[in-house]
C-alpha positions in Angstrom: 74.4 -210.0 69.9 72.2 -212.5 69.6 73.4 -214.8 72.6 73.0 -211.0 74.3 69.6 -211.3 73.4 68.7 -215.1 74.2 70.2 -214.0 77.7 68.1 -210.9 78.5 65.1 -212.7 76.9 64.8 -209.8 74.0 63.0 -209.9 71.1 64.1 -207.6 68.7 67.2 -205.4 67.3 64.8 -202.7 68.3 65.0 -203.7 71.9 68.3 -204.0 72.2 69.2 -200.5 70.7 66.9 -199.1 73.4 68.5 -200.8 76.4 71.7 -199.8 75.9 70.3 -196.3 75.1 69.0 -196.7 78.6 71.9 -197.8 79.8 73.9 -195.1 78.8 72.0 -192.0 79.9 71.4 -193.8 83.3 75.4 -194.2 83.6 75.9 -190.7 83.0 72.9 -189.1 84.7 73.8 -191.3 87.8 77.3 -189.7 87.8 75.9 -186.2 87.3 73.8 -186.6 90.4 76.3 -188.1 92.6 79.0 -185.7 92.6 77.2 -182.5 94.0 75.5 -184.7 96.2 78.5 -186.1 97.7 79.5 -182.4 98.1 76.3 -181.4 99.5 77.0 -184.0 102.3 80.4 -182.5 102.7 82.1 -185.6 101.5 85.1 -184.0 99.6 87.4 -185.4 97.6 90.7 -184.7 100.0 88.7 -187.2 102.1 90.4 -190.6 102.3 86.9 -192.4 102.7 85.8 -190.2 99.5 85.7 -192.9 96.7 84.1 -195.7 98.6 81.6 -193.4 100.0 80.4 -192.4 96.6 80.0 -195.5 95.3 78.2 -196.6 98.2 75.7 -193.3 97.3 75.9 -194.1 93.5 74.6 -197.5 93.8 70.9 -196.8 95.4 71.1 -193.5 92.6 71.7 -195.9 89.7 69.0 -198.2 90.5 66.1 -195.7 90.8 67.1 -193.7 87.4 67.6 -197.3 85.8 64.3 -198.1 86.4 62.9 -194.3 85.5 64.5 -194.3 82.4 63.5 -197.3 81.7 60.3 -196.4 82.4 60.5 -193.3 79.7 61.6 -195.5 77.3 58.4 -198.7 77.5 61.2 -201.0 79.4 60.0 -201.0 82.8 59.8 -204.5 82.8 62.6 -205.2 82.1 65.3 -202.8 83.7 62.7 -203.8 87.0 63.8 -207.9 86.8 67.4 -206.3 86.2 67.5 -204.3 89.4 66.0 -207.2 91.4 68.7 -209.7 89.6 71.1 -207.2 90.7 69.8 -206.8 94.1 70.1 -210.5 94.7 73.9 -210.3 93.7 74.5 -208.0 96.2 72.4 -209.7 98.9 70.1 -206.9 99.6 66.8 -208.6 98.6 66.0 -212.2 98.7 
């Protein structure tokens, strides 16, 4: 845990609890929204494209409830320099 939090540049115990709290209901809240919105774009799951497709959706998703939630929680600061981290693995910003 605590080369966890020399990593991320945390604090406290405190902290940490709170991010993966974050974490968690942005994982699942992420995967709530993306399967009726797959369906609402008639992207069902008989369709050979249907996986790769909703990841593609769940990605952008992820990202903006990340940062809400961590928002809700006093961690906007730090889920924002984890989206932009991210972001600059998959070569979308510089």
């Amino acid at each position: 845990m605590n080369k966890l939090k020399e990593r991320w540049g945390i604090k406290s115990n405190r902290q940490l609890i709170i991010i993966f709290i974050v974490f968690g209901i942005t994982g699942t809240l992420a995967l709530q929204i993306a399967k009726p919105l797959t369906l609402l774009l008639g992207i069902s799951p008989d369709y050979w494209l249907f996986w790769p497709l909703r990841i593609l959706i769940l990605i952008p998703i992820y990202q903006l409830i990340l940062i809400a939630i961590g928002w809700i929680f006093g961690e906007f600061d730090f889920f924002k320099n984890f989206v932009k981290k991210m972001f600059r693995r998959f070569s979308f910003s510089k």
